[in-house]
C-alpha positions as CSV (number, residue, x, y, z in Angstrom):
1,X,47.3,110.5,69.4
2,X,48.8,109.3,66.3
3,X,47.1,111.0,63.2
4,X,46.1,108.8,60.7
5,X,44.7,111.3,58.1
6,X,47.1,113.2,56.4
7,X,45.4,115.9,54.9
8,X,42.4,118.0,56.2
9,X,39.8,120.0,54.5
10,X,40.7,123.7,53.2
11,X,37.9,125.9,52.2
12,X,39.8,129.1,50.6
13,X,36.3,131.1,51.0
14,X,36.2,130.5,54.6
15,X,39.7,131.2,54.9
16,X,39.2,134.6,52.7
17,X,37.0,135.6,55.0
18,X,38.1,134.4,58.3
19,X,41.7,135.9,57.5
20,X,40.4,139.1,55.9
21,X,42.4,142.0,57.3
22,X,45.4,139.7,59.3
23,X,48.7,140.7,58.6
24,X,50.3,138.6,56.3
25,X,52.4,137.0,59.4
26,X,49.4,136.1,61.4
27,X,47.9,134.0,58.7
28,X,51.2,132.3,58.3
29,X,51.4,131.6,61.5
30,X,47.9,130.6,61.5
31,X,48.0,127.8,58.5
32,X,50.6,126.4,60.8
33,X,49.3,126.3,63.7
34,X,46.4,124.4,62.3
35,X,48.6,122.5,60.7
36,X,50.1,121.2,63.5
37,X,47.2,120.7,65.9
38,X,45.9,118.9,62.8
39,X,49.4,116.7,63.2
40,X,48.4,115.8,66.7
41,X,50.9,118.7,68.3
42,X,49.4,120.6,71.5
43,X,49.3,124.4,70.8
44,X,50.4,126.0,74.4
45,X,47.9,129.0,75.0
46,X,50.6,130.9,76.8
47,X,52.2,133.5,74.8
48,X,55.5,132.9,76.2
49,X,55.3,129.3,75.4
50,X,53.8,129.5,71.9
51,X,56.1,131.9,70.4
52,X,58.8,130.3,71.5
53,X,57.2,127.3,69.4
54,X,57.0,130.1,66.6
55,X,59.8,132.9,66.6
56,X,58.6,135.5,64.3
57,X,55.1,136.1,66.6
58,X,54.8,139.3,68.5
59,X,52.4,139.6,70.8
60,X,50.1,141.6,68.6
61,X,49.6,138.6,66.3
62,X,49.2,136.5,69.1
63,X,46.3,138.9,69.7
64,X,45.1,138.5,65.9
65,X,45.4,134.4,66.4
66,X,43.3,134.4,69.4
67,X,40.2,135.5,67.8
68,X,40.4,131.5,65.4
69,X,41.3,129.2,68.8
70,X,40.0,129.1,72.1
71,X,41.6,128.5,75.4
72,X,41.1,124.5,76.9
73,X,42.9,123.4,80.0
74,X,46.3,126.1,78.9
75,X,46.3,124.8,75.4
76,X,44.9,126.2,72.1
77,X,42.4,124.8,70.0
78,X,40.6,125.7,66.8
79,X,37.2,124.3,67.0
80,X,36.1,124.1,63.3
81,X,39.4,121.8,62.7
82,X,38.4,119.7,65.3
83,X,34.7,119.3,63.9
84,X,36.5,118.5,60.7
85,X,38.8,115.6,62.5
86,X,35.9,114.1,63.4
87,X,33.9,114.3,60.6
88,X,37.3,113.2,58.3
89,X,38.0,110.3,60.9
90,X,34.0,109.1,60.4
91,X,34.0,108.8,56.8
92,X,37.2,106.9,57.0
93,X,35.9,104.4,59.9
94,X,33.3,104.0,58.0
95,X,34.7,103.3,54.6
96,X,36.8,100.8,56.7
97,X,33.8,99.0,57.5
98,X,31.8,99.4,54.1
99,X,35.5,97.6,52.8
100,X,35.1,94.7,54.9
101,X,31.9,94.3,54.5
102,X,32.5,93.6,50.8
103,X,35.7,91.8,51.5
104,X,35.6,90.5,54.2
105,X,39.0,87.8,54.6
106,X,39.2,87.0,50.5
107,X,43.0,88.9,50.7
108,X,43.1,87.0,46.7
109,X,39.8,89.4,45.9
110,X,40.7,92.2,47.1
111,X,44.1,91.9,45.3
112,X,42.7,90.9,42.3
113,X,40.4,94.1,42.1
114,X,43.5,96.2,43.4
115,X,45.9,95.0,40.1
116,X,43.1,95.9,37.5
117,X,42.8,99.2,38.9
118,X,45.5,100.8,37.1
119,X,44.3,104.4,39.6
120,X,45.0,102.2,42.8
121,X,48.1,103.4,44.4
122,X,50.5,100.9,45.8
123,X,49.5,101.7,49.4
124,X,46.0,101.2,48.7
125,X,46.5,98.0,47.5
126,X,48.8,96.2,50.0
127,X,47.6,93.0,51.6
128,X,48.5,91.1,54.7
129,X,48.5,88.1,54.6
């Protein structure tokens, strides 16, 4: 699956508390390994395979990284991220809709509204036509 959002939710409470006594490797390791499930990358559950994915993990921060990801079909996966993929990929489906709703196929509108918005980033804005 191609991702398609770049950027996911962090909440540095949850994290705070989630992480609270980790070693400073395991949430490393952790951060990353969301990151890249977030990416679209399959997390191996077997130790063997994931830390050779991720040299500096021993086996007792594999330990510690178990308790945020559970085991599915011999591949890791960190349910709260996932709820948060599909709550991310929702709001943008339905922005998509809500935007051509009001558009609709007036390209000249929509780039019209897009060159007085002086916020509107380039990528935003572009228009096939």
């Amino acid at each position: 699956m191609a991702p398609k959002l770049r950027w996911f939710k962090f909440f540095p409470g949850d994290w705070a508390l989630s992480t609270q006594g980790m070693t400073p490797t395991a949430k490393g390791l952790y951060i990353d390994l969301l990151c890249m499930q977030w990416a679209g990358r399959r997390l191996p559950a077997a130790y063997a395979d994931l830390s050779a994915m991720m040299p500096t993990m021993t086996e007792t921060v594999y330990r510690e990284l178990l308790q945020h990801f559970d085991a599915v079909d011999g591949w890791l996966v960190n349910r709260r991220l996932e709820d948060e993929r599909h709550d991310a990929e929702r709001r943008s489906d339905n922005g998509q809709r809500g935007a051509a709703a009001k558009w609709g196929s007036n390209a000249a509108a929509m780039q019209e509204q897009c060159s007085t918005n002086a916020g509107a980033m380039q990528e935003q804005c572009h228009i096939d036509t």
